[in-house]
N, CA, C and O atoms as a Tinker XYZ file with bonds, in Angstrom:
   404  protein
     1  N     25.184000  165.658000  172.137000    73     2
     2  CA    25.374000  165.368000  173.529000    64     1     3
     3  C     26.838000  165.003000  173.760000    63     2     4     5
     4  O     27.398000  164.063000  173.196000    81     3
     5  N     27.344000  165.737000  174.541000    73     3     6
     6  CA    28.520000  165.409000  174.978000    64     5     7
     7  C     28.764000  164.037000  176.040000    63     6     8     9
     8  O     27.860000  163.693000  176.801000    81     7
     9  N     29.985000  163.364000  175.996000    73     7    10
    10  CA    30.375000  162.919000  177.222000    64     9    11
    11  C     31.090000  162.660000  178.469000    63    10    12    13
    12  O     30.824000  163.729000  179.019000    81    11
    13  N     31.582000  162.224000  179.057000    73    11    14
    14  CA    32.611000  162.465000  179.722000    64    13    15
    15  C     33.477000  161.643000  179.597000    63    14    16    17
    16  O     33.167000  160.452000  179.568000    81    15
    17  N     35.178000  162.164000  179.458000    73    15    18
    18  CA    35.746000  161.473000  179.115000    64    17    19
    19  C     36.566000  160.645000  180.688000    63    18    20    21
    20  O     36.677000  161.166000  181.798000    81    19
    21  N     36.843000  159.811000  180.433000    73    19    22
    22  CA    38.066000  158.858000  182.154000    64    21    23
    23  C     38.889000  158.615000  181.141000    63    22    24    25
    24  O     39.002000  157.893000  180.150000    81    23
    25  N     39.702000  159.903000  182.028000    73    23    26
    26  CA    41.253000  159.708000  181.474000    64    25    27
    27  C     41.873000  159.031000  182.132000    63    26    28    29
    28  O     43.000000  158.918000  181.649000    81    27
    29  N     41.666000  158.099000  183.655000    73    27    30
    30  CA    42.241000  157.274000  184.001000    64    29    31
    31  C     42.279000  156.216000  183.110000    63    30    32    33
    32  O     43.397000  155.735000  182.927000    81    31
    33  N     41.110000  155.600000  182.353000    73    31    34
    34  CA    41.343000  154.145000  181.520000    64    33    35
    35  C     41.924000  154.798000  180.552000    63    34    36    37
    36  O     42.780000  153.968000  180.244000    81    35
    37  N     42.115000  155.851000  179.711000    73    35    38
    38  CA    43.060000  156.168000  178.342000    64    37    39
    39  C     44.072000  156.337000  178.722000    63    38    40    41
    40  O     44.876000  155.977000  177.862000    81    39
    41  N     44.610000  156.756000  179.698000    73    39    42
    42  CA    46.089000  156.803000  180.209000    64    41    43
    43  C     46.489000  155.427000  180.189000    63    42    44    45
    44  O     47.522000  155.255000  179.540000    81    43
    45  N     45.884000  154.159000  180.811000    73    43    46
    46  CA    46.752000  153.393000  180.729000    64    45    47
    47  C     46.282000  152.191000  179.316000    63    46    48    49
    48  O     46.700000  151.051000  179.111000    81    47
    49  N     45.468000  152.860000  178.689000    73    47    50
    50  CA    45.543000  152.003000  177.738000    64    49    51
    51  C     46.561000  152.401000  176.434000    63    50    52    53
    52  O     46.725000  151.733000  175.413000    81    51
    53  N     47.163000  153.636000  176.771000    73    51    54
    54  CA    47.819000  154.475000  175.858000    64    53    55
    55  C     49.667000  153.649000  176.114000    63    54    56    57
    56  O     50.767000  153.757000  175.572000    81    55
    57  N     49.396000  153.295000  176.626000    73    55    58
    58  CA    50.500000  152.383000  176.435000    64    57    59
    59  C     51.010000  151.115000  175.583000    63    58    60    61
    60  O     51.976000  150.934000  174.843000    81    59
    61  N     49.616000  150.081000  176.144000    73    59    62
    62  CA    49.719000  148.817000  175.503000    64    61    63
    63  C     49.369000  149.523000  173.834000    63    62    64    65
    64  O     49.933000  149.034000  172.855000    81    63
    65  N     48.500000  150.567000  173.701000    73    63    66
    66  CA    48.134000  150.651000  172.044000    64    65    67
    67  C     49.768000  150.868000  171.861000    63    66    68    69
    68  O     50.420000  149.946000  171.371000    81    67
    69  N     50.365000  151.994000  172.225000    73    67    70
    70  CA    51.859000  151.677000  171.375000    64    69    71
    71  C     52.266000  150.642000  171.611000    63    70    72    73
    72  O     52.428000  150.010000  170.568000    81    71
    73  N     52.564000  150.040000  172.573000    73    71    74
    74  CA    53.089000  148.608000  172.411000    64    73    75
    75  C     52.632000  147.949000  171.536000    63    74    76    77
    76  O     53.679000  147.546000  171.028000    81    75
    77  N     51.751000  147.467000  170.887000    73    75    78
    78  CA    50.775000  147.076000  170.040000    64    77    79
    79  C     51.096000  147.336000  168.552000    63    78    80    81
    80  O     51.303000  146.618000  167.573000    81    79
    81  N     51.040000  148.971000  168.849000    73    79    82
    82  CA    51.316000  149.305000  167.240000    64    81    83
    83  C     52.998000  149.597000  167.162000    63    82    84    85
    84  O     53.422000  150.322000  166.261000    81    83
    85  N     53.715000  149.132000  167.928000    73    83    86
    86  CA    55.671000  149.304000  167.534000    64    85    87
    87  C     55.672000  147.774000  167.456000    63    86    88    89
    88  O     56.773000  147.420000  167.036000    81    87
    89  N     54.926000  146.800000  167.679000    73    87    90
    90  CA    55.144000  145.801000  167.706000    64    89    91
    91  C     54.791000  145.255000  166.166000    63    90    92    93
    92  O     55.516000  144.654000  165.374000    81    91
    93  N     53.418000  145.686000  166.043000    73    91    94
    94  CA    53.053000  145.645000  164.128000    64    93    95
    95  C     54.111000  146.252000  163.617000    63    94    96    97
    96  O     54.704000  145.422000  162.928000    81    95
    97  N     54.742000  147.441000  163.596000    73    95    98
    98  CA    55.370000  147.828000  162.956000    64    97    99
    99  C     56.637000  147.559000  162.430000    63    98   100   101
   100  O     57.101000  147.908000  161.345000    81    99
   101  N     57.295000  146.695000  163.597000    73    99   102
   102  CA    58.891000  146.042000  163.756000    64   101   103
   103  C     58.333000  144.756000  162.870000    63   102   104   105
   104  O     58.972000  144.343000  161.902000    81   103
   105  N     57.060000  144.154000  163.301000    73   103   106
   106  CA    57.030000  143.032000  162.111000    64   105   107
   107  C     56.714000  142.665000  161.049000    63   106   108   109
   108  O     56.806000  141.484000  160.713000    81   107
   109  N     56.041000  144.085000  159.893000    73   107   110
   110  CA    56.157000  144.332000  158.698000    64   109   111
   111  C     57.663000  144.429000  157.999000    63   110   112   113
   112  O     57.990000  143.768000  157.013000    81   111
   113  N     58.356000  145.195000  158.560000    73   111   114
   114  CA    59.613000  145.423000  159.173000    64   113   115
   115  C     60.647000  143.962000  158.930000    63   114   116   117
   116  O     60.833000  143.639000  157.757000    81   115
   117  N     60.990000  143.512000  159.509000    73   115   118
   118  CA    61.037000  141.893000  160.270000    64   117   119
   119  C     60.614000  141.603000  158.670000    63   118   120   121
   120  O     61.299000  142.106000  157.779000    81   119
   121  N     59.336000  140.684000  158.323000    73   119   122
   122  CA    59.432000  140.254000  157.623000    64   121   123
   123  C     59.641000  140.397000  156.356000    63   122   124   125
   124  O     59.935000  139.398000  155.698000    81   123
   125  N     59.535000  141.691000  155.725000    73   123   126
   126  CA    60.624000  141.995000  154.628000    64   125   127
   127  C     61.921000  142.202000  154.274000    63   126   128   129
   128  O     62.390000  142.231000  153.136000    81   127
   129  N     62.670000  142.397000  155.691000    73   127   130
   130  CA    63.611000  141.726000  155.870000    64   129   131
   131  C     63.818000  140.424000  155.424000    63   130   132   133
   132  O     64.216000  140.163000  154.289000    81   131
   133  N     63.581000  139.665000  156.210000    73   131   134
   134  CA    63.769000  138.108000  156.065000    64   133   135
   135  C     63.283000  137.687000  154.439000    63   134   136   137
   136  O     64.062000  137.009000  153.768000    81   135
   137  N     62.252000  138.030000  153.986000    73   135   138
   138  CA    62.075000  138.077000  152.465000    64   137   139
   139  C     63.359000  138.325000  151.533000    63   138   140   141
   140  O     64.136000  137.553000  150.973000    81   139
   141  N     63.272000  139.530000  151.590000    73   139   142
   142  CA    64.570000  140.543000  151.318000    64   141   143
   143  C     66.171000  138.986000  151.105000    63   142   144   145
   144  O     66.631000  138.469000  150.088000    81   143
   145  N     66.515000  138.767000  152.639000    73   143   146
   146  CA    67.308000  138.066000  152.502000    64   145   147
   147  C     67.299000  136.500000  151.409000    63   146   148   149
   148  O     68.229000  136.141000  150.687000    81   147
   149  N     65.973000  135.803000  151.590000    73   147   150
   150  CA    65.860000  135.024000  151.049000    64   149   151
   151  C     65.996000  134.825000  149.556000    63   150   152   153
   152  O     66.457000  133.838000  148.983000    81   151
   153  N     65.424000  136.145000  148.927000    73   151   154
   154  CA    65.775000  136.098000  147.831000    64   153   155
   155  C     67.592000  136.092000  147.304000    63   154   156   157
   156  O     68.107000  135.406000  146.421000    81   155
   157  N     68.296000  137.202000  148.292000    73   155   158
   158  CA    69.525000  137.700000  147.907000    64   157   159
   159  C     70.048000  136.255000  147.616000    63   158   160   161
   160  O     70.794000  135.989000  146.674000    81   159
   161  N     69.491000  135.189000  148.689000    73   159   162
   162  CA    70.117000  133.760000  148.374000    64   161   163
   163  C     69.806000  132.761000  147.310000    63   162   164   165
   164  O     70.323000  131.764000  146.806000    81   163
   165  N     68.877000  133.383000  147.214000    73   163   166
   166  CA    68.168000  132.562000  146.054000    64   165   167
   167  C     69.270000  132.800000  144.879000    63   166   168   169
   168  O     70.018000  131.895000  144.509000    81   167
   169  N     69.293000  134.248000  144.275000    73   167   170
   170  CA    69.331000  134.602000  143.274000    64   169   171
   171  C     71.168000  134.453000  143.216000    63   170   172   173
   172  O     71.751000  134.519000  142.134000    81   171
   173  N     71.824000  134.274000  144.363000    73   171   174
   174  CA    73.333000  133.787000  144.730000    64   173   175
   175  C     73.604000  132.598000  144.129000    63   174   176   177
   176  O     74.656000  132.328000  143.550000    81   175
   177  N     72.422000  131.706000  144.295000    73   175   178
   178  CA    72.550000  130.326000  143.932000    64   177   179
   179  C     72.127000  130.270000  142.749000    63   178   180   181
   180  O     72.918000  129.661000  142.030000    81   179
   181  N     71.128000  130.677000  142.169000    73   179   182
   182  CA    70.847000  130.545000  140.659000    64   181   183
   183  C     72.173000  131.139000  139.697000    63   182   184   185
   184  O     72.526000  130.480000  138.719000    81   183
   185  N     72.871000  132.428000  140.053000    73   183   186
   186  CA    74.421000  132.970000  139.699000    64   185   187
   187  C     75.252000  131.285000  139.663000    63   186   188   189
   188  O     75.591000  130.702000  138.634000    81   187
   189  N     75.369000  130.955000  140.589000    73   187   190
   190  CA    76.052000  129.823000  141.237000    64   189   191
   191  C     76.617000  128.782000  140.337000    63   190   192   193
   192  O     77.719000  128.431000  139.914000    81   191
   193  N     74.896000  128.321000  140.198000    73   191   194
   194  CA    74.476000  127.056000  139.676000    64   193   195
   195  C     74.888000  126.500000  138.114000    63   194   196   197
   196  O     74.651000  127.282000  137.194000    81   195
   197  N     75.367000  125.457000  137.852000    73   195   198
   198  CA    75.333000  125.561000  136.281000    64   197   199
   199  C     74.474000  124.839000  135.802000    63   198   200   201
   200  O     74.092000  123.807000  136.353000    81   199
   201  N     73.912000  125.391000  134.389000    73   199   202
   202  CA    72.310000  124.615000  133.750000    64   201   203
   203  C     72.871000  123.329000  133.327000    63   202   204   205
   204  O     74.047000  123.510000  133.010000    81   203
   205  N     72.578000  122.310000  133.213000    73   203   206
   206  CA    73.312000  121.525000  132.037000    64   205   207
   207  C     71.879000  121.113000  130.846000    63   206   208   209
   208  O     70.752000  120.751000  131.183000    81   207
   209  N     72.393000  121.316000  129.456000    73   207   210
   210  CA    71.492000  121.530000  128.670000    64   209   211
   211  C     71.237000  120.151000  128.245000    63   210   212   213
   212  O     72.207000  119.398000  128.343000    81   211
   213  N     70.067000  119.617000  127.761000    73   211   214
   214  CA    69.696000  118.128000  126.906000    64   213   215
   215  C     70.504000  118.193000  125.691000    63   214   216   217
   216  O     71.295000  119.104000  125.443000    81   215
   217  N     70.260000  117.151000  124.918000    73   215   218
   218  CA    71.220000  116.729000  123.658000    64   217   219
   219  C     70.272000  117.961000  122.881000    63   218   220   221
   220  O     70.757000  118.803000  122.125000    81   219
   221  N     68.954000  117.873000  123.210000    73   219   222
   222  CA    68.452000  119.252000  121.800000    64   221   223
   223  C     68.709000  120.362000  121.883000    63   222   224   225
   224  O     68.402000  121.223000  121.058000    81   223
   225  N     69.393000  120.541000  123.022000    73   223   226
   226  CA    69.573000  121.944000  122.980000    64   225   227
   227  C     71.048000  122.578000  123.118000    63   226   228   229
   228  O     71.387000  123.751000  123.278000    81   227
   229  N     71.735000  121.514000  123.014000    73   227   230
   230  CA    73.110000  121.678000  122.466000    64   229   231
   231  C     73.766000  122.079000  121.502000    63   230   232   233
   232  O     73.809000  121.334000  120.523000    81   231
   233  N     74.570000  123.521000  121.447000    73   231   234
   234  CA    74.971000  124.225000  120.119000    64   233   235
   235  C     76.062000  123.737000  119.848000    63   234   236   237
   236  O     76.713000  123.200000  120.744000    81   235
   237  N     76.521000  123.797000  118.595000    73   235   238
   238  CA    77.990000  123.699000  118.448000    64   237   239
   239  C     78.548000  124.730000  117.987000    63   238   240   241
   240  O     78.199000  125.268000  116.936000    81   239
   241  N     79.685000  125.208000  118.882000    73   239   242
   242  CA    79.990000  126.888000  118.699000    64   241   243
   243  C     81.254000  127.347000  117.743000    63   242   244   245
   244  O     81.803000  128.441000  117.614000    81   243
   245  N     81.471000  126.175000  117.176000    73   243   246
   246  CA    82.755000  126.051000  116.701000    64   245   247
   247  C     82.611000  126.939000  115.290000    63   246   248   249
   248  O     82.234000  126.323000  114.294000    81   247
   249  N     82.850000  128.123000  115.195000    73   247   250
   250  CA    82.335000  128.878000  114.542000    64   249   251
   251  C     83.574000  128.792000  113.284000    63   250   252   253
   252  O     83.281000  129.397000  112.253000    81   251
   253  N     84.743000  128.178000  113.307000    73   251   254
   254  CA    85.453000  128.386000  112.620000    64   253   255
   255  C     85.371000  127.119000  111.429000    63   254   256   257
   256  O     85.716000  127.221000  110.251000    81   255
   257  N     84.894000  126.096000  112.009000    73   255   258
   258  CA    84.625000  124.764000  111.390000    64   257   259
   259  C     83.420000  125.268000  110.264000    63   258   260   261
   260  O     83.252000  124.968000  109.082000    81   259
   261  N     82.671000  126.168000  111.185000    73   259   262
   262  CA    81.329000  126.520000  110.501000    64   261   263
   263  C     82.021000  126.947000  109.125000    63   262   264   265
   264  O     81.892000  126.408000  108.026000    81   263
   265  N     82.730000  127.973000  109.451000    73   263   266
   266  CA    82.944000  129.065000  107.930000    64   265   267
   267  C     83.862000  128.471000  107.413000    63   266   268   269
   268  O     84.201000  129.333000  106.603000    81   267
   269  N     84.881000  127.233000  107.171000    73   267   270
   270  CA    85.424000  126.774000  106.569000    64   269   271
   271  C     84.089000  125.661000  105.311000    63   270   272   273
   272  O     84.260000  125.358000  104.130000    81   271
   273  N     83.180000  125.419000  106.010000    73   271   274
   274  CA    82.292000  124.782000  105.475000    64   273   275
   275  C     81.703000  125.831000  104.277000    63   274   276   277
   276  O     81.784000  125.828000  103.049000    81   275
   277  N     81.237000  126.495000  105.011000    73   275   278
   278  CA    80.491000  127.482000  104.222000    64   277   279
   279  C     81.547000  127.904000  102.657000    63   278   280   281
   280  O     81.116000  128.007000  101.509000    81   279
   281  N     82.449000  128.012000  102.951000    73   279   282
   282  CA    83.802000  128.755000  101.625000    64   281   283
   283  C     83.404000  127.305000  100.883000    63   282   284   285
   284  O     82.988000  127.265000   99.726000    81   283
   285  N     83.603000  126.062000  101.763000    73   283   286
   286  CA    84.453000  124.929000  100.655000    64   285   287
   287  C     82.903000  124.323000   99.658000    63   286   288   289
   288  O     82.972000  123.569000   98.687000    81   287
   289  N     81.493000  124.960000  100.298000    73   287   290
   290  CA    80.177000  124.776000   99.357000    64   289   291
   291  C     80.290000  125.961000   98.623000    63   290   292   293
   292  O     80.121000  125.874000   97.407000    81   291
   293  N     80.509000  126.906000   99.051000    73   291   294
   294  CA    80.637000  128.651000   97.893000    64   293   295
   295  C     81.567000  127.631000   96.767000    63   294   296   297
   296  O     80.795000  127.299000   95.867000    81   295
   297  N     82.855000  127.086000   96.557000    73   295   298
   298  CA    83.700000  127.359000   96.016000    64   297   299
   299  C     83.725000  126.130000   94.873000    63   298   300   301
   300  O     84.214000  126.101000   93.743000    81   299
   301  N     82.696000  124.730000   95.963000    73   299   302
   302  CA    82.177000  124.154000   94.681000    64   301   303
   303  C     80.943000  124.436000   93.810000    63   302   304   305
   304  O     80.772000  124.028000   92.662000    81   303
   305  N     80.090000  125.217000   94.554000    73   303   306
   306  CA    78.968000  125.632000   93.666000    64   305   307
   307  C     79.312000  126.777000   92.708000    63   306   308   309
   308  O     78.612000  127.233000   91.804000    81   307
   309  N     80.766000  127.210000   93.171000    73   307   310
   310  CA    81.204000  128.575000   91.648000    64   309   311
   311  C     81.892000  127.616000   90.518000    63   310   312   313
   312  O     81.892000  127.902000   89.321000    81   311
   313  N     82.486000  126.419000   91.077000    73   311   314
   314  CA    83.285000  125.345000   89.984000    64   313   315
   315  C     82.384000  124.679000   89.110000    63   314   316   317
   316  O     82.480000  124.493000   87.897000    81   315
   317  N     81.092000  124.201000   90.272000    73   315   318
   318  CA    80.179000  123.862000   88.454000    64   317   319
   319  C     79.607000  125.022000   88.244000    63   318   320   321
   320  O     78.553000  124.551000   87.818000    81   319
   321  N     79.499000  125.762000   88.212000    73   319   322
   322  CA    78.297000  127.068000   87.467000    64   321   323
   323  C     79.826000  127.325000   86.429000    63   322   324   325
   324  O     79.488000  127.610000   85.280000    81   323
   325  N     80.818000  127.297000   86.546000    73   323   326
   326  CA    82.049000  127.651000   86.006000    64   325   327
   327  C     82.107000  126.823000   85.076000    63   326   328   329
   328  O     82.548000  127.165000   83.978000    81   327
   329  N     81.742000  125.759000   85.282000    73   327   330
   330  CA    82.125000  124.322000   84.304000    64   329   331
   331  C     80.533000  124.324000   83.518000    63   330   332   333
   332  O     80.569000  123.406000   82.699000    81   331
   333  N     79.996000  124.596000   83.500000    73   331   334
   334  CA    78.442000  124.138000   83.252000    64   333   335
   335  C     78.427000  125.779000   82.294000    63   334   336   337
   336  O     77.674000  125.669000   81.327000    81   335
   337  N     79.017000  127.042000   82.379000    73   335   338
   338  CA    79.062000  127.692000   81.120000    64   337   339
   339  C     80.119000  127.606000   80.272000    63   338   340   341
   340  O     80.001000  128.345000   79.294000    81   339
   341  N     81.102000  126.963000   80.312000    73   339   342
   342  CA    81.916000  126.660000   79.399000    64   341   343
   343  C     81.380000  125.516000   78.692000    63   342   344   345
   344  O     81.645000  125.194000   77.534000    81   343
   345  N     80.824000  125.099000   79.270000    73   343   346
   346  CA    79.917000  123.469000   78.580000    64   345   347
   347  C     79.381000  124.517000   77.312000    63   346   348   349
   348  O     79.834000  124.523000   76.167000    81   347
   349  N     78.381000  125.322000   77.808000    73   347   350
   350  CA    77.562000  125.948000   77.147000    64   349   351
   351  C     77.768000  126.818000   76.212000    63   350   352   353
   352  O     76.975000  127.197000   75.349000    81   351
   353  N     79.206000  127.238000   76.451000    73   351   354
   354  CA    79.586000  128.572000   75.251000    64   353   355
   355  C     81.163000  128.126000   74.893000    63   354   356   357
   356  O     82.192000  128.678000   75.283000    81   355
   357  N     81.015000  126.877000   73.972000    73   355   358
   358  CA    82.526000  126.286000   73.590000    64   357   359
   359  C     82.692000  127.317000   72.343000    63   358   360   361
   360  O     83.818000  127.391000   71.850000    81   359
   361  N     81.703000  128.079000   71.825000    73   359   362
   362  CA    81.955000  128.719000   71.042000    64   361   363
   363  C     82.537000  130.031000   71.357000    63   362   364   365
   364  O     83.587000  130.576000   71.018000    81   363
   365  N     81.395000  130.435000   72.222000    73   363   366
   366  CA    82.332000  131.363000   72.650000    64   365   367
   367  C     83.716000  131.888000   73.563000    63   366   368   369
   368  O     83.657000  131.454000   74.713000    81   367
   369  N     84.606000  132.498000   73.363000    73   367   370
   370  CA    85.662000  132.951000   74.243000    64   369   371
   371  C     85.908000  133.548000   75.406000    63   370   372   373
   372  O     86.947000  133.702000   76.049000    81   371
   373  N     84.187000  134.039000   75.683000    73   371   374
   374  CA    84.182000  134.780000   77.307000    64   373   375
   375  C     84.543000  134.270000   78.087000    63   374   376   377
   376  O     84.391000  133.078000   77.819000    81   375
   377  N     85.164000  134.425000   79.384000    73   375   378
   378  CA    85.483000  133.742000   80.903000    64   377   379
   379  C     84.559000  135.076000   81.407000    63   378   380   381
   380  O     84.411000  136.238000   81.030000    81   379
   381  N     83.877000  133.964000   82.788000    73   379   382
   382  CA    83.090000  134.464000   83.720000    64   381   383
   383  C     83.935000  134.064000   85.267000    63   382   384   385
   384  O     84.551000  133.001000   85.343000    81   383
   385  N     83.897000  134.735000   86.087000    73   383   386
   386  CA    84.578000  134.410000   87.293000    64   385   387
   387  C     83.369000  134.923000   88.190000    63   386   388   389
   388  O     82.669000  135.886000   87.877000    81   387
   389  N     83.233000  134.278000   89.171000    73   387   390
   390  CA    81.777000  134.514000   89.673000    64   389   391
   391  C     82.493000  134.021000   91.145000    63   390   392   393
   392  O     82.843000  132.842000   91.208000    81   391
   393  N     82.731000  134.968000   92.416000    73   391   394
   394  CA    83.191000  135.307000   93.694000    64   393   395
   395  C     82.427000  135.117000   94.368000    63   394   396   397
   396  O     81.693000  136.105000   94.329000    81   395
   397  N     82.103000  134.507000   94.963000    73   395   398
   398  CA    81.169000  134.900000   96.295000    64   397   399
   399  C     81.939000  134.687000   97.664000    63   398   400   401
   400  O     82.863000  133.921000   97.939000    81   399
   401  N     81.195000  135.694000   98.498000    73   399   402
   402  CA    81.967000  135.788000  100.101000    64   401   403
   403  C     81.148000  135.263000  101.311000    63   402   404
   404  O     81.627000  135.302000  102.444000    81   403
């Protein structure tokens, strides 16, 4: 069964529906925008910001202090292994030189 259509009431309701739906649309729109921005600020300020770390989690970067350490334990642990086979082989005449890096 068919009906009849009144195109007088769709004519003027054909308006407010776009109004309606440009209005949803600008404010999906709209608010990802404003999202959008909020973050850009966010993530401005976290760039920004400086952490400051607790005492545990404080490195010491002094990398040169480090490897001076490291040589001056290499160089006494080659002096007794050095001294501790000559202990051991007074008989014998070999020298051992034992490098490490």
């Amino acid at each position: 069964m068919l009906r009849p259509i009144d195109t007088q009431t769709i004519y003027q309701q054909t308006q407010e529906l776009s109004n309606r739906q440009q209005v949803h649309n600008q404010g999906e729109n709209t608010q990802q925008g404003q999202f959008a921005h909020i973050m850009q600020k966010e993530a401005e300020l976290k760039k920004e910001s400086v952490n400051e770390l607790e005492k545990s989690q404080k490195i010491d970067n002094d990398l040169n202090k480090n490897k001076k350490q490291n040589q001056e334990n290499a160089r006494q642990n080659s002096k007794k292994k050095f001294s501790k086979d000559n202990k051991d082989k007074k008989g014998n005449k070999e020298t051992k030189i034992d490098i490490r890096i």
